[in-house]
N, C-alpha and C positions, 0 to 999 in steps of 0.2 A: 692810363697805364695798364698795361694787360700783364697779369700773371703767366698766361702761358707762353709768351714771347720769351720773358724771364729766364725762365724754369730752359724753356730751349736754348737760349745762349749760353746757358750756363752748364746745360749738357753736354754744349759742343765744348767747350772749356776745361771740363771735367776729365772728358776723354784724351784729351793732350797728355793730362799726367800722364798714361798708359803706352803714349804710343813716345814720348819723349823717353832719352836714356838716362837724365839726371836721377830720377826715383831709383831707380834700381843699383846707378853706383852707389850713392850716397845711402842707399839702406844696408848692401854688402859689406860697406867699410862702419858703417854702424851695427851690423852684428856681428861683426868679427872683431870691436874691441866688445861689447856686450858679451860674445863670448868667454871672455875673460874671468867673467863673473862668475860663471860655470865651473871653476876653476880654484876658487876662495878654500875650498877645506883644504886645500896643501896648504895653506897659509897658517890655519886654525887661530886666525885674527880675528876677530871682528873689527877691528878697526879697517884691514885690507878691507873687507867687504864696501865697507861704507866710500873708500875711498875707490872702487872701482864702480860704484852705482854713482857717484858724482861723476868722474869720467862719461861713462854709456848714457849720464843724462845730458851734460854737456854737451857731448856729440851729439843726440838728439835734436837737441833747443839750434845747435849749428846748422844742420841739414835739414831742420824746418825752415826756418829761414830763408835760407839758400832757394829751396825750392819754392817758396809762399814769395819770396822779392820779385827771382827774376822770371817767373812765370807773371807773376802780373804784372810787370815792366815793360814786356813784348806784346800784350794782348790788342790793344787800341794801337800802337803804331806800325805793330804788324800789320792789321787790318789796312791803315789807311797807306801803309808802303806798296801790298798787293793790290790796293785798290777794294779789296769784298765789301769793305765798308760803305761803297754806296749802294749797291745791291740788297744787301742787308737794310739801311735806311728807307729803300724803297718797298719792301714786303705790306707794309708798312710797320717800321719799329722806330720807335720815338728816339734820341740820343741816350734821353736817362734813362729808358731800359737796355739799352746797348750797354750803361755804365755799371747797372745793377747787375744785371745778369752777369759780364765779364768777374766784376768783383765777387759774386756770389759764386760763381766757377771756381776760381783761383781759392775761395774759401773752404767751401767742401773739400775739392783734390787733396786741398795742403791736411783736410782733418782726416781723410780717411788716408795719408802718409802718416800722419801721427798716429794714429789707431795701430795702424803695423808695428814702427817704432816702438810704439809703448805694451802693446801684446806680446812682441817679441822679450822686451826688455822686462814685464811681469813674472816669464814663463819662465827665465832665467835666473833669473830673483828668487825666487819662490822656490826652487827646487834645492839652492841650498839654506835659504831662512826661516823655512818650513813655517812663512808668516803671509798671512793676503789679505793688507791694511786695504781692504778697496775703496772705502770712502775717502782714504788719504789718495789715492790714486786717482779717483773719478773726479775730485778736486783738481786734484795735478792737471789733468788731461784736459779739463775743462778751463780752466783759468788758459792753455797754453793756448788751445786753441781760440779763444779769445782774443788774445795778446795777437796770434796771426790773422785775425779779422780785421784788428786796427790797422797790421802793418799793410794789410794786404790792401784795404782801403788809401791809406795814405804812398804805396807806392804808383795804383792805379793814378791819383791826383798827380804824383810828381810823375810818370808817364806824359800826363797831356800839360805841364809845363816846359816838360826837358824833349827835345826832337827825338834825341839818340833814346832809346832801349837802357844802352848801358847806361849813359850817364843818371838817366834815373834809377837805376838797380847801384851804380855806387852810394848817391848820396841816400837813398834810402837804407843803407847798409852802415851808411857813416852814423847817420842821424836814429837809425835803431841802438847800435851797437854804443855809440855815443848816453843815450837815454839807460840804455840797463846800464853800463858801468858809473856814469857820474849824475845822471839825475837824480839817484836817490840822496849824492849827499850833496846835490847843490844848494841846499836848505843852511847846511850846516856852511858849507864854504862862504855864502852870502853873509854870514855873520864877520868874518872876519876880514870884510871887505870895506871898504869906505863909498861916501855917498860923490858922486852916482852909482858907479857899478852895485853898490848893493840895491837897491831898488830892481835893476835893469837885473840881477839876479834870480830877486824874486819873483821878478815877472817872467821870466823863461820858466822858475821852477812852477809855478802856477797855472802856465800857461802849455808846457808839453804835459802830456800823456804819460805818467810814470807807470812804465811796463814793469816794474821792480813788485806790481803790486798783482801780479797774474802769477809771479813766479815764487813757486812752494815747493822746490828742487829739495828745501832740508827738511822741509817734511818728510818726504821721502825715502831721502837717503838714510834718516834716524828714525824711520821709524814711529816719527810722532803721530797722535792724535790729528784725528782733520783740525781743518783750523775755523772757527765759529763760523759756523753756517751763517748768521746774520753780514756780516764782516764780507764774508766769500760773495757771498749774492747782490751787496752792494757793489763791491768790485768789480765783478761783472756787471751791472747795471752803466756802472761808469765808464766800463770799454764801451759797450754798446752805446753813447752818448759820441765819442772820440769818436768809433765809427760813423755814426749817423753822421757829425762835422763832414769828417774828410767826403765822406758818399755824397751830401748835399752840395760842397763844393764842386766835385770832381762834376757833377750833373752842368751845374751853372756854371761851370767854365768851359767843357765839351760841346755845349749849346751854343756858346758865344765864339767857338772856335772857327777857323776857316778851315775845311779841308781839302786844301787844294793840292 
């Protein structure tokens, strides 16, 4: 497996962000509510503030997403719809660097949209709370973009099970969006269940990815202290595990593929 094959797929990957027009809507209508925030001393609220920094980060976490799913949804069966996919295999580049590199594309692009996102959304922040929690921030930024390494590896995988593009950019959308709202209390709901479903419970809660744990939105928004560096860095440890899953998969299933 060659690093530099890699590092070139993933270049070619990288550059889509720039030349596709999803980045550019979706960061327009992210700084024009961000905006808003620029805006908080007519209020002379603190609490408005807090409430329009939860908004500009919502819409952030939304339009990362959006952009980190259905970019890695289209890469692999783009490829093998246009056919480049065997030319590509022919250079000589193995499958699982075709999976790595694709996934490692779609990861960078989605970090350096969030970088924007979160630059933009600091610069405005900052200029009326005359406050620059950056360790709470470089947390934030890092746990999120984490959380879209996971999703982005596991969309690539449901990619090369589902034919359609869309179809795998919906269920990874259901199954993201599904995991942040009710994974974290599937622990507590499994209690109030009876046997079987409670077993079959806890085995989904054990067994998905709880992205609940990348996200430190109320740090932010209040203001808090970071959150234990030991705690943060295991967390991360644990996407990059999740990751690793889905990536190992996505290799050994691509390999066993037919592309006909």
């Amino acid at each position: 497996m060659q690093l530099r094959s890699i590092l070139s797929i993933a270049g070619v990957v990288n550059k889509e962000l720039y030349r596709r027009k999803d980045f550019y809507v979706l960061f327009i209508l992210t700084t024009l509510i961000t905006g808003l925030a620029g805006s908080v001393s007519f209020f002379n609220d603190d609490k408005i503030v807090h409430y329009l920094k939860e908004i500009c980060l919502t819409l952030i976490w939304i339009a990362s997403l959006v952009i980190s799913i259905t970019m890695a949804a289209r890469q692999i069966p783009a490829e093998r719809e246009s056919r480049t996919i065997f030319p590509l295999l022919a250079k000589p580049v193995s499958r699982s660097e075709v999976v790595l590199g694709k996934v490692l594309g779609c990861w960078l692009a989605s970090g350096l949209a969030l970088i924007c996102f979160y630059v933009f959304f600091i610069l405005a922040t900052a200029t009326r709370e005359h406050s620059w929690p950056l360790a709470t921030y470089f947390q934030a930024i890092v746990s999120h973009w984490m959380l879209l390494g996971i999703v982005t590896a596991l969309t690539v995988l449901s990619s090369l099970v589902f034919s359609a593009p869309s179809s795998a950019a919906t269920v990874c959308f259901i199954v993201t969006f599904g995991i942040l709202l009710v994974g974290r209390h599937l622990g507590k709901l499994a209690l109030q269940m009876q046997e079987p479903a409670r077993s079959i419970a806890y085995a989904f809660y054990f067994t998905i990815p709880q992205l609940s744990f990348f996200d430190i939105r109320e740090f932010v928004v209040h203001n808090y202290p970071p959150a234990p560096w030991g705690a943060w860095l295991f967390a991360l440890l644990y996407g990059l595990v999740y990751t690793g899953i889905f990536l190992l998969s996505s290799c050994v299933l691509f390999r066993r593929k037919e592309l006909s």
